[in-house]
C-alpha positions in Angstrom: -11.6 -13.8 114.1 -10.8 -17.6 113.7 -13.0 -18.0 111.4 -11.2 -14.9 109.3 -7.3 -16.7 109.8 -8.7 -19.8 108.7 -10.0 -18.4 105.7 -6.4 -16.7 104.8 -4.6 -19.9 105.5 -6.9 -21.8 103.0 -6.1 -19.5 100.0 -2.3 -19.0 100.8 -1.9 -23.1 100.8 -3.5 -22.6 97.1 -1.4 -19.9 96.0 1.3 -22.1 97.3 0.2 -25.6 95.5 0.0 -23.7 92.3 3.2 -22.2 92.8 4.3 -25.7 93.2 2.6 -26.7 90.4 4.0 -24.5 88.0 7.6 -24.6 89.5 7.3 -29.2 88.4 7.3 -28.0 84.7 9.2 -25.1 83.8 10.1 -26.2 80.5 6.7 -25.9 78.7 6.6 -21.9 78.7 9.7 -22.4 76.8 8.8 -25.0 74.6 6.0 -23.2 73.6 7.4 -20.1 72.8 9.8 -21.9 71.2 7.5 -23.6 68.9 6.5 -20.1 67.8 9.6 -19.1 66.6 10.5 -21.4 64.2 9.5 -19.7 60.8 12.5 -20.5 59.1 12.1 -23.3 56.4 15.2 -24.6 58.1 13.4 -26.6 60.7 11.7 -28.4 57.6 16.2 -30.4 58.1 16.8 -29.7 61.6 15.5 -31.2 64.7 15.8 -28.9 67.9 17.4 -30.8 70.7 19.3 -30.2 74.3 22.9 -30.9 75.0 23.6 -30.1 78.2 20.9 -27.5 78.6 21.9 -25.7 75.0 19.6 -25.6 72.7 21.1 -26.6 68.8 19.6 -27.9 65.8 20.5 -31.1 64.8 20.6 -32.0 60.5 18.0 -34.8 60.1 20.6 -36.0 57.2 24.0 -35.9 58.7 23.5 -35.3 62.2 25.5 -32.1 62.0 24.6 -29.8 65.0 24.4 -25.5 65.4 23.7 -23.6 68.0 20.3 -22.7 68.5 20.5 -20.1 71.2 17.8 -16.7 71.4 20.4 -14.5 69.9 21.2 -16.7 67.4 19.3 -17.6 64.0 18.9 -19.9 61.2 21.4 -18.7 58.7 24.4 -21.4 59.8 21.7 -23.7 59.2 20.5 -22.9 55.8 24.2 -22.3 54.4 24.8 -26.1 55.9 22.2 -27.2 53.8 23.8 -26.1 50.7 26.6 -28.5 51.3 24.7 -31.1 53.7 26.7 -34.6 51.4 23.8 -36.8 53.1 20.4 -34.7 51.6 18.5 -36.7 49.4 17.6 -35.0 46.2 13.9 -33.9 46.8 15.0 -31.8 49.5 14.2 -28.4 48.8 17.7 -26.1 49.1 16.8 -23.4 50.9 20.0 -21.6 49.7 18.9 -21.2 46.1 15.1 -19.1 46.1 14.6 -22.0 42.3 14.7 -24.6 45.1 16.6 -26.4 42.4 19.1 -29.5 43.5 22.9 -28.9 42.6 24.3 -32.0 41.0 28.1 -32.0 40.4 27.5 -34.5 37.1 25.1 -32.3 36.0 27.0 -29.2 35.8 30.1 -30.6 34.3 28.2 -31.6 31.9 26.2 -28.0 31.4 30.1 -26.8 31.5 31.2 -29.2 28.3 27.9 -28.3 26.0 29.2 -24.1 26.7 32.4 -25.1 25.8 31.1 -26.9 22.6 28.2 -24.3 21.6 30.8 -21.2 22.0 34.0 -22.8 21.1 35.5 -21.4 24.3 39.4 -22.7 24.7 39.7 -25.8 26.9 42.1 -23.8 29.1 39.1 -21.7 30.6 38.7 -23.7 33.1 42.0 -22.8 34.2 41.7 -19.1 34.2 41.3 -17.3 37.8 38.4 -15.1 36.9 36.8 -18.2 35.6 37.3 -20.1 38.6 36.3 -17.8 41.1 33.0 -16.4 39.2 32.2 -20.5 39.4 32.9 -20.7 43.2 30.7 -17.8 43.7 27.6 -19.3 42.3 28.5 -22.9 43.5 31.0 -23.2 46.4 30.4 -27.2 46.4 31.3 -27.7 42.4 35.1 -28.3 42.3 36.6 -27.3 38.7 37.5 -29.9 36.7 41.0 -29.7 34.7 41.4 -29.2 31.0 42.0 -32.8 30.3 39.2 -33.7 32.6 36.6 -31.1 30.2 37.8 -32.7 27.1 37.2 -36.0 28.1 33.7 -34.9 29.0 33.3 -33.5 25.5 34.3 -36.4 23.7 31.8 -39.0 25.8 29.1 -35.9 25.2 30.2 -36.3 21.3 30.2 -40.3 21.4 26.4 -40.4 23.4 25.3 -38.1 20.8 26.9 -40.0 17.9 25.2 -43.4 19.1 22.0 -41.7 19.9 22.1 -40.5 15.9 22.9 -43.4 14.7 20.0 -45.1 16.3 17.8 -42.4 14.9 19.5 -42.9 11.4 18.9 -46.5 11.7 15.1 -46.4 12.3 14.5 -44.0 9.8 12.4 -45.3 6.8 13.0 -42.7 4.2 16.1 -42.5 2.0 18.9 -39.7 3.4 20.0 -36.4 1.0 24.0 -35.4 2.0 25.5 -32.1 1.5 29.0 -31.6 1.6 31.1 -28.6 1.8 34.9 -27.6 1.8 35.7 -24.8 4.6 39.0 -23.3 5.7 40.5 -22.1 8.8 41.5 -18.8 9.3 43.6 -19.3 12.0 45.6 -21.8 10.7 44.6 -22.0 7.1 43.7 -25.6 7.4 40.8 -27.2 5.5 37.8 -29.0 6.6 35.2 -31.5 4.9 31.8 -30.6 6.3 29.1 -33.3 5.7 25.4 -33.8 6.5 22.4 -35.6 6.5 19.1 -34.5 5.6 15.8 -36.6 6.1 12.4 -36.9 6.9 11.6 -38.8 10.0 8.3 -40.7 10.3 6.7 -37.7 12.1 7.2 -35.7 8.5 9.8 -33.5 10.1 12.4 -32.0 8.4 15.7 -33.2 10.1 19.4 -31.8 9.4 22.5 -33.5 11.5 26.0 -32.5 10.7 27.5 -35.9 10.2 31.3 -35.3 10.3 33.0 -32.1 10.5 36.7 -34.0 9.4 40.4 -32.3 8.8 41.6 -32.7 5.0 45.0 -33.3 4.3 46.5 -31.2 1.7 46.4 -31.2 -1.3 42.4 -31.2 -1.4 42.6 -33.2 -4.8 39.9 -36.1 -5.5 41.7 -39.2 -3.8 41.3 -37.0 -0.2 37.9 -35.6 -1.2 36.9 -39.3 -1.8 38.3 -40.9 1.3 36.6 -38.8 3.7 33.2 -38.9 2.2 33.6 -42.8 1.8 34.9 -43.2 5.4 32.0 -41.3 6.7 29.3 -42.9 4.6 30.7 -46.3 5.8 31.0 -45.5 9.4 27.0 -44.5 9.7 26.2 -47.2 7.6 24.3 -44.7 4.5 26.0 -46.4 1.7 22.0 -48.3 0.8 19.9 -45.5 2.2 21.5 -42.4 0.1 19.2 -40.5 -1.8 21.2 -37.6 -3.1 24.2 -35.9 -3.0 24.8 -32.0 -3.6 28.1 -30.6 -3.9 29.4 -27.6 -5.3 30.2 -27.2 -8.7 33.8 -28.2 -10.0 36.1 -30.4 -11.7 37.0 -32.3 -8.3 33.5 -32.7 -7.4 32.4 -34.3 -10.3 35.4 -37.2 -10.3 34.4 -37.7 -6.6 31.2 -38.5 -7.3 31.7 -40.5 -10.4 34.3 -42.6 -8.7 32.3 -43.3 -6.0 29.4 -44.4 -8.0 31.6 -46.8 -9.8 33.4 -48.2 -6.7 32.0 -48.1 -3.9 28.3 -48.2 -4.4 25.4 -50.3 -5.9 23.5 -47.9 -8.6 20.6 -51.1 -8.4 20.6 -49.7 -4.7 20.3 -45.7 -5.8 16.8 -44.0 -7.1 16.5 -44.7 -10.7 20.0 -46.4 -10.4 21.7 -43.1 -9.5 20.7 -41.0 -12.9 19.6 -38.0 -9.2 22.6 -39.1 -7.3 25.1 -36.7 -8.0 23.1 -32.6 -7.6 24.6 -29.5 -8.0 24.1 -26.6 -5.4 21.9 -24.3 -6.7 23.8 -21.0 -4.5 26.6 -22.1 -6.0 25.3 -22.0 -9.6 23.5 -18.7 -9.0 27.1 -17.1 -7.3 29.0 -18.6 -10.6 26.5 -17.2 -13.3 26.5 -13.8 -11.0 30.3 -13.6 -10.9 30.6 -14.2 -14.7 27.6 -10.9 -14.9 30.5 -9.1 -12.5 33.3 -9.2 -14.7 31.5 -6.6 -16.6 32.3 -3.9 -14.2 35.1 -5.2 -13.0 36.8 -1.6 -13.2 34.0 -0.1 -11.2 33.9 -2.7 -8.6 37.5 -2.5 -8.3 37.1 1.0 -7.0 34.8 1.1 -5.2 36.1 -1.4 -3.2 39.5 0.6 -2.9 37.3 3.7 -1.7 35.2 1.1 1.2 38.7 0.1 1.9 40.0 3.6 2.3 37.5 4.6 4.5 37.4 2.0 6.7 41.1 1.9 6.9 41.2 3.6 10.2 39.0 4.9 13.7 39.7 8.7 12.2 38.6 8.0 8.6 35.5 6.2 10.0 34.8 9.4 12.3 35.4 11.5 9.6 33.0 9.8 6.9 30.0 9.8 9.6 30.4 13.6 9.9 30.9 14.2 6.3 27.1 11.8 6.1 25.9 14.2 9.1 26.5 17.1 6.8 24.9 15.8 3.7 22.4 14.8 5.6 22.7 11.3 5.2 21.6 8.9 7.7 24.3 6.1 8.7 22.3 3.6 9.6 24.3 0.9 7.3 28.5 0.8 7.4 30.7 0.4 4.7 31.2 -3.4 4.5 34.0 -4.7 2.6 33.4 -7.5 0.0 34.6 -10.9 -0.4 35.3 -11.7 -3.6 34.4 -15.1 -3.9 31.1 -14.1 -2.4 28.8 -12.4 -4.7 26.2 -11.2 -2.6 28.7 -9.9 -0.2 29.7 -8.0 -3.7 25.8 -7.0 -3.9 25.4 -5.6 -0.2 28.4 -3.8 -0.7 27.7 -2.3 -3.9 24.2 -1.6 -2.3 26.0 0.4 1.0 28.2 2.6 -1.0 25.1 3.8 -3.6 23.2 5.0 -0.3 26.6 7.0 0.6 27.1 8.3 -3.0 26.9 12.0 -2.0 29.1 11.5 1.0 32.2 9.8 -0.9 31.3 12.8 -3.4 32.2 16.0 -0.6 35.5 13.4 0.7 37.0 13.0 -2.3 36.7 17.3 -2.4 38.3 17.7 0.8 40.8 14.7 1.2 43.7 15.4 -1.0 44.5 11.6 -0.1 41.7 9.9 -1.1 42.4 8.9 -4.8 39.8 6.2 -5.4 37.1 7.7 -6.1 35.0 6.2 -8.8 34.0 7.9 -12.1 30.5 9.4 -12.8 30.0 6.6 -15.3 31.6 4.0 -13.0 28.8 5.3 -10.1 26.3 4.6 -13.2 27.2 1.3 -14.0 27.5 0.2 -10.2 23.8 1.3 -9.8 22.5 -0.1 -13.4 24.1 -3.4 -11.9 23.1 -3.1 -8.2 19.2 -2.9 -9.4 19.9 -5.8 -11.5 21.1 -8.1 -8.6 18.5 -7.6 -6.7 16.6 -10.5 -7.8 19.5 -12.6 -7.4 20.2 -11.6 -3.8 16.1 -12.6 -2.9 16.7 -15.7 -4.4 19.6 -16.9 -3.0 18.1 -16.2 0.0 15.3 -18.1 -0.2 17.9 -21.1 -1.4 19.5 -20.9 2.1 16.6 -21.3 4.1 17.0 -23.8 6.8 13.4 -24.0 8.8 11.6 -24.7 5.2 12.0 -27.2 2.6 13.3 -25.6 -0.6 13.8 -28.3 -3.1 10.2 -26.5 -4.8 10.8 -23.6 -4.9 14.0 -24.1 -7.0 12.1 -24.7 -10.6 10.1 -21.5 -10.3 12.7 -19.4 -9.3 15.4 -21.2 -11.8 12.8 -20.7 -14.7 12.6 -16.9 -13.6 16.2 -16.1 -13.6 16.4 -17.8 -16.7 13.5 -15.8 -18.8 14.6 -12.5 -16.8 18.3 -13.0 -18.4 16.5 -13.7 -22.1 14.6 -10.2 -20.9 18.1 -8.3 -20.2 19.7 -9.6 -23.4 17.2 -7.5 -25.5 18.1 -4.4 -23.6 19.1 -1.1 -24.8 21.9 -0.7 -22.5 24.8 -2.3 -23.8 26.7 -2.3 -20.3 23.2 -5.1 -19.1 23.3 -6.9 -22.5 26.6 -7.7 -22.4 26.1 -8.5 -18.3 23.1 -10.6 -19.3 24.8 -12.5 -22.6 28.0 -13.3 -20.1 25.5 -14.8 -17.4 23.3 -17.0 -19.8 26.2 -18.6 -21.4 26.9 -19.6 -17.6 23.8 -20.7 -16.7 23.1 -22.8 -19.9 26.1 -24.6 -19.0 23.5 -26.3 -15.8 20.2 -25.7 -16.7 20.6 -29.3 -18.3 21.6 -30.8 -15.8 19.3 -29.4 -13.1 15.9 -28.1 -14.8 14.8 -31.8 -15.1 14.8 -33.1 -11.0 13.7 -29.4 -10.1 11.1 -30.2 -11.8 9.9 -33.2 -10.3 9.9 -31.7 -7.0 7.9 -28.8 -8.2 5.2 -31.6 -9.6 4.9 -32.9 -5.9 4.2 -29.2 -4.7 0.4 -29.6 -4.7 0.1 -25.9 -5.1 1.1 -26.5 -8.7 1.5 -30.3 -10.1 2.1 -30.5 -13.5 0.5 -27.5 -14.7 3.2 -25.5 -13.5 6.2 -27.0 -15.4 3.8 -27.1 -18.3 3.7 -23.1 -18.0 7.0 -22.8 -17.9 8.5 -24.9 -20.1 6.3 -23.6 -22.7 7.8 -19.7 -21.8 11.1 -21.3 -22.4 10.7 -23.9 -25.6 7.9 -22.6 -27.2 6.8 -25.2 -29.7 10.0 -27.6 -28.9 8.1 -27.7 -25.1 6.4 -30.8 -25.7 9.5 -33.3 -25.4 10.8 -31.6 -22.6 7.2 -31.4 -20.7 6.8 -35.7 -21.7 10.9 -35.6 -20.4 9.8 -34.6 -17.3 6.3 -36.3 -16.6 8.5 -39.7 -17.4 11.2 -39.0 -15.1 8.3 -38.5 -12.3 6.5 -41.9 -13.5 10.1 -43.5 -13.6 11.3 -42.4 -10.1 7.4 -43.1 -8.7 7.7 -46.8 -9.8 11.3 -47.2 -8.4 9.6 -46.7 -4.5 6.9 -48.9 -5.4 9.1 -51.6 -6.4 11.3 -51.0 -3.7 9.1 -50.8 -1.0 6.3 -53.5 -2.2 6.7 -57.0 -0.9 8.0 -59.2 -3.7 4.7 -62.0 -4.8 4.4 -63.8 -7.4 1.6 -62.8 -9.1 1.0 -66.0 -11.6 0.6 -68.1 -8.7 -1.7 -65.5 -6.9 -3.8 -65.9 -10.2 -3.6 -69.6 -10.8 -5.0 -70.4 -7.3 -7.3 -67.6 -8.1 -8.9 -70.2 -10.8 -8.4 -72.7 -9.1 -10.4 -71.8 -6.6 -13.6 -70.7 -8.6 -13.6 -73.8 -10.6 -15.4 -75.1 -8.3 -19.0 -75.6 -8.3 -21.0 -72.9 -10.6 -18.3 -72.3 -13.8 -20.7 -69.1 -14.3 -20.7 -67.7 -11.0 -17.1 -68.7 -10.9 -15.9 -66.7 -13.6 -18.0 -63.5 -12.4 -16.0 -63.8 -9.2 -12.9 -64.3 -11.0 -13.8 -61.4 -13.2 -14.5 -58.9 -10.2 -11.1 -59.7 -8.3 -8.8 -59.4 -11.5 -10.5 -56.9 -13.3 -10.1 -53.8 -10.9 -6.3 -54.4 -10.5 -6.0 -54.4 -14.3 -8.0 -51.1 -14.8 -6.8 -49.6 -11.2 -4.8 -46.3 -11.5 -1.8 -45.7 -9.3 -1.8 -43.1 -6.7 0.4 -40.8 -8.9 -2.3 -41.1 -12.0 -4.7 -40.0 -9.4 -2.8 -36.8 -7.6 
């Protein structure tokens, strides 16, 4: 019986220790279970401590502390981080699922390039919508003002300006400008365009508009001049100019020649500027196609009434697609009205209303109104003409191309417009004859002044050399082919030895040979004047690079 009480005594004093025990740290159940709940990336910026028994989580950045009870969770802590002014910038932002870093500079500056790329109006950043779509995405980015955003876009401009001219500077190769009149049609006002074309030392073909610069009326030579001289200066081209293409008229022509004999040094320009001044071959081709036009002026003229009729309005437009939907006629092209200054925008037009032939045929049966409609001989001549221009259109597409260099394809295609227009001359059809006569009185008005550097950029095409002016020429000239074929082999020799002169180191080449025999006077004569013979002989009877390609 003692024995048995002693026994129970001895295990409720152990129950009781380990009671005990357990009651001197209560906190490491909690701690513990604790631990296993934080999951959230959160605790990756907060520290859990205790104020006054309450658990919160503390910002390892800014100190900044939120309640970190059982019932409540991380999201206070994670929208603090989007906003947290101390967080250095590889923390990960656990509001955005990129993990990206907002920057403030940054997206003022991503605001100023969508203002420049889209011409938006300055004053969007003071529209509402604008403002709060912004706030949405980014409550931390405060909108700039208007005055603020243009002074954004003008250093943006100004970085960009000095980060082309130090490109511009290190390049080796001579720069080709284009330049180009444009008007506003807002306020009617006219701008010089201007750019530079080059190849860099990588052999990449480069294009940076240069100025984009407000004329004053009237757009007469003197103001033509003054703002291709001021921006010529200002990048510091005036001795690395190769070309420059303009369109074709009067102006043009006394621009360029005054500022050859003014303001810069022919010595200075390849072949001492005989290739400086090039006309635009688009704007050849749109003058010898516009000559062809006047033809059919008539028919032109109404069809373009009829495309204007039937675009006039949402009901004529309904109207016409039914009438196609009847005739079975697909509309998978709309009626596009011309410019007529534009040629090809003549073409696609002329091209549209052919396809619709049959449908302007039924309206012109059932709208009393419609009193445009063209003849059956005027619907002849638009088609005779429309499969004529054809080959233009392809052409003058190819001549746009911006990703390709195009300067060698302009001699084949050139020489084919040219014997095609001889072709159309002997045709049957008086209407193309006449066409055809009209256009190559046009065209030999610049095929003198352009056949010649074509060319010479065809030669360097490795696909054809010479042989391929050689073929053409002799299509063209016949017998009379010769001069022109020599014409063009000399201007390639001639333009060949101006780089070499200009980019060889200047020697003098007496002295090089005098100390040459000088030197192998001494001892043998004989052996002396076999080494003499072996140094000077292969530069006599050495052929230059172009003899060799």
């Amino acid at each position: 019986m003692a024995s048995q009480i002693e026994e129970n005594l001895r295990a409720s004093s152990i129950n009781a220790i380990s009671l005990d025990d357990e009651s001197q740290r209560p906190s490491q159940p909690d701690e513990v279970e604790l631990k296993k709940r934080r999951y959230s990336r959160a605790w990756d910026h907060f520290e859990p401590v205790k104020v006054k028994g309450v658990p919160y989580g503390a910002c390892k950045y800014c100190d900044r502390r939120y309640k970190n009870a059982r019932n409540c969770g991380t999201k206070s802590m994670l929208d603090h981080m989007l906003k947290c002014p101390n967080r250095p910038r590889d923390a990960q932002n656990e509001g955005d699922t990129g993990g990206s870093y907002f920057d403030r500079d940054v997206s003022r500056k991503k605001l100023a390039h969508a203002i420049i790329l889209h011409e938006y109006p300055l004053s969007i950043v003071d529209h509402v919508g604008f403002r709060n779509f912004v706030a949405s995405l980014q409550p931390m980015f405060k909108m700039v003002s208007r005055n603020t955003i243009k002074n954004d876009i003008i250093k943006f401009f100004n970085n960009l300006k000095s980060q082309n001219s130090m490109l511009l500077e290190k390049v080796t190769s001579r720069i080709a400008i284009t330049t180009d009149m444009w008007t506003s049609n807002s306020n009617k006002k006219g701008f010089m365009a201007i750019t530079g074309h080059f190849i860099d030392d990588s052999w990449r073909l480069q294009s940076h508009i240069l100025r984009f610069a407000y004329v004053h009326v009237a757009h007469d030579k003197d103001a033509l001049y003054g703002a291709l001289v001021n921006c010529l200066f200002d990048w510091n081209l005036e001795r690395k100019l190769s070309t420059i293409k303009v369109d074709n008229c009067s102006t043009n022509n006394t621009m360029i020649k005054t500022l050859l004999d003014e303001k810069l040094n022919k010595k200075k320009l390849l072949l001492s500027g005989r290739v400086f001044h090039v006309r635009c071959a688009a704007h050849i081709l749109n003058l010898i196609v516009q000559e062809g036009l006047k033809v059919i002026g008539d028919s032109i003229s109404k069809i373009r009434d009829s495309v204007l009729y039937w675009i006039g309005s949402a009901g004529r437009i309904e109207r016409f697609e039914e009438a196609a939907h009847l005739v079975h006629c697909s509309c998978y092209m709309k009626l596009e009205y011309d410019c007529s200054t534009r040629w090809n925008s003549t073409y696609l037009m002329l091209r549209t209303t052919i396809e619709y032939k049959e449908v302007f045929n039924k309206l012109s049966l059932t709208d009393t109104n419609y009193k445009s409609y063209p003849t059956k001989e005027q619907w002849s001549n638009a088609e005779d003409v429309s499969e004529k221009l054809k080959l233009f259109y392809h052409i003058t597409e190819q001549f746009l191309g911006t990703q390709y260099p195009t300067s060698s394809q302009y001699f084949t295609k050139v020489c084919e417009i040219k014997l095609e227009l001889e072709a159309w001359v002997k045709e049957l059809n008086p209407l193309i004859s006449d066409m055809a006569s009209a256009m190559l009185l046009k065209f030999k008005k610049y095929w003198d002044d352009v056949h010649i550097l074509m060319g010479v950029a065809a030669i360097f095409d490795p696909r054809y050399k010479m042989r391929l002016v050689e073929f053409f020429l002799l299509l063209i000239y016949g017998e009379e082919a010769s001069t022109k074929i020599q014409e063009g082999r000399s201007n390639c020799y001639d333009l060949f030895q101006d780089y070499k002169s200009k980019l060889s180191a200047p020697h003098d080449s007496l002295a090089s040979s005098s100390s040459e025999v000088t030197s192998y006077t001494q001892g043998d004569r004989l052996s002396s004047f076999d080494r003499f013979v072996a140094s000077t002989g292969a530069t006599v009877e050495k052929r230059s690079k172009l003899d060799m390609y």
